[in-house]
C-alpha positions in Angstrom: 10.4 44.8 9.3 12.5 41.7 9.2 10.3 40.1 11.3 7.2 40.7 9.2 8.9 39.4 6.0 10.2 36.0 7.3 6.5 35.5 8.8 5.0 36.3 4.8 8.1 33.9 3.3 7.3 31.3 6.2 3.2 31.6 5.3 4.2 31.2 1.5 6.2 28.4 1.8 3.9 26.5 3.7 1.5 27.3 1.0 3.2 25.9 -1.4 4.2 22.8 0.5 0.5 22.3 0.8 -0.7 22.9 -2.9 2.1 20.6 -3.6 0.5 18.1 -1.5 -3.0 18.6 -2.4 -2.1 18.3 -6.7 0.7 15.3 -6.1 -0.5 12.1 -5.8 3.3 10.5 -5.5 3.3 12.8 -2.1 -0.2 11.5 -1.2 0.8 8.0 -1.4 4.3 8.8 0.5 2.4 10.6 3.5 -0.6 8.2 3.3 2.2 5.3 3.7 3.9 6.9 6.7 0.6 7.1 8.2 0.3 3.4 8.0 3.4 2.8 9.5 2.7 4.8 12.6 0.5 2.6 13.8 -2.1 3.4 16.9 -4.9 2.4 14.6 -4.1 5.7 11.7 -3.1 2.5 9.4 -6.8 1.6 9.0 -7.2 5.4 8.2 -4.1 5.3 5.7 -5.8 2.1 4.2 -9.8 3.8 3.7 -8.2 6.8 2.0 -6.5 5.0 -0.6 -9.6 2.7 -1.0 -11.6 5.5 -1.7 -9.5 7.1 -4.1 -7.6 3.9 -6.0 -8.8 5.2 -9.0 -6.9 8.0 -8.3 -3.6 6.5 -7.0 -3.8 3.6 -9.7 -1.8 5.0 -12.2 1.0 6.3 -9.5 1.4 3.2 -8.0 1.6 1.9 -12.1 4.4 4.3 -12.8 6.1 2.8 -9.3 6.1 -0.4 -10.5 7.2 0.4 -14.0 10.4 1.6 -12.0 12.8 -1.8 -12.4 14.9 0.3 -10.0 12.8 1.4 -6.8 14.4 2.6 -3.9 13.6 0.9 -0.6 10.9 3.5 0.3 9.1 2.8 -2.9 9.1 -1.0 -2.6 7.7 -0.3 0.6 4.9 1.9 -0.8 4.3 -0.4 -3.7 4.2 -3.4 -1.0 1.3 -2.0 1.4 -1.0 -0.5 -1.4 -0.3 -1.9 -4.9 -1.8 -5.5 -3.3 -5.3 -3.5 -2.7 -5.5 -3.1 -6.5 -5.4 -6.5 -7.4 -8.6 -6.6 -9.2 -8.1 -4.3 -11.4 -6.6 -6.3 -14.5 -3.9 -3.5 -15.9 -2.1 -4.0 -11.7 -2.4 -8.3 -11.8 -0.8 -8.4 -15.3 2.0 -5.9 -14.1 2.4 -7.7 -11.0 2.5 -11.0 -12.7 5.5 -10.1 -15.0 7.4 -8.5 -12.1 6.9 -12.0 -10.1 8.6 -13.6 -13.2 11.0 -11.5 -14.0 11.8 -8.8 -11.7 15.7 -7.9 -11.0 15.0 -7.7 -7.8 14.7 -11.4 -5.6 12.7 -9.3 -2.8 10.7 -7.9 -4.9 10.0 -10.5 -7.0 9.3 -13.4 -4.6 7.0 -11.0 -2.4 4.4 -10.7 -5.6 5.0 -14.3 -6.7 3.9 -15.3 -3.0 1.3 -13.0 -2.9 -0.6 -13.8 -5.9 0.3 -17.6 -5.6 -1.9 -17.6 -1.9 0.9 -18.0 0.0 -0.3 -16.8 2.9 -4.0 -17.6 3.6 -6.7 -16.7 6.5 -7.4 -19.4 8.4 -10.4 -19.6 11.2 -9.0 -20.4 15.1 -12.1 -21.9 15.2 -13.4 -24.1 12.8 -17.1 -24.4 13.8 -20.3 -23.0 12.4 -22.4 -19.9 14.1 -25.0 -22.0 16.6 -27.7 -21.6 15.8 -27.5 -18.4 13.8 -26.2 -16.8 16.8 -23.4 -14.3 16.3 -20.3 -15.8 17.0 -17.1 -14.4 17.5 -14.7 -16.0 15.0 -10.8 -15.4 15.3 -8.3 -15.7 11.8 -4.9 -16.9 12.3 -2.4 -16.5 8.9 -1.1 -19.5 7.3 2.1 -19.7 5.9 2.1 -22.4 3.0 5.6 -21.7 2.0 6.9 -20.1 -1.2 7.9 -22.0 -4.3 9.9 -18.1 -5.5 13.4 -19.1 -7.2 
């Protein structure tokens, strides 16, 4: 009897933990970001689900950014996903006031760089397809330095 009841509290715990999952977006974003850090190709995964939901996730990564004081995780999160909404115009102008005036140096030298181009792709190999041959062409980053104070 005690066995049957811990298997029923077990199965309704786990389905709460997974409505929970499937109604919060914050917990989305959180597992979506762990997925990207665990490498062995899931981060590609981690990257197309957000990319076809950003309109979704928009306003949680928003409200992140709103936060003045993010934990670590969070600045992490806001790092790897907020930069895939930089076309939309209400996540540039947020970003652009926290590269100006952010309390926090880390955070707001990383979106002064990023939306100043400090880092750019750059071929390996400067030529043009032959031809109109596929060519294999390789990108190396460039670092032009940060101007952040």
């Amino acid at each position: 009897m005690a066995l049957v009841k811990f298997f029923r509290n077990l199965l309704l715990l786990l389905l709460l933990l997974y409505i929970a999952v499937l109604t919060s977006k914050t917990v989305q974003i959180f597992l979506l970001h762990k997925m990207n850090l665990m490498g062995s190709g899931w981060g590609d995964g981690a990257v197309q689900i957000f990319m076809e939901n950003k309109t979704e996730y928009k306003s949680v990564i928003l409200d992140m950014l709103d936060n003045n004081n993010m934990s670590a995780y969070e600045i992490d999160v806001t790092f790897a996903f907020a930069e895939l909404l930089l076309d939309d115009e209400d996540i540039r102008s947020k970003l652009e006031t926290i590269s100006e005036s952010h309390p926090q140096k880390q955070v707001r030298c990383f979106w002064h760089d990023v939306l100043n181009g400090r880092f750019e792709h750059a071929p390996v190999f400067p030529n043009q397809p032959n031809n109109g041959k596929n060519q294999f062409v390789a990108y190396r980053f460039v670092d032009n330095g940060t101007r952040c104070k």
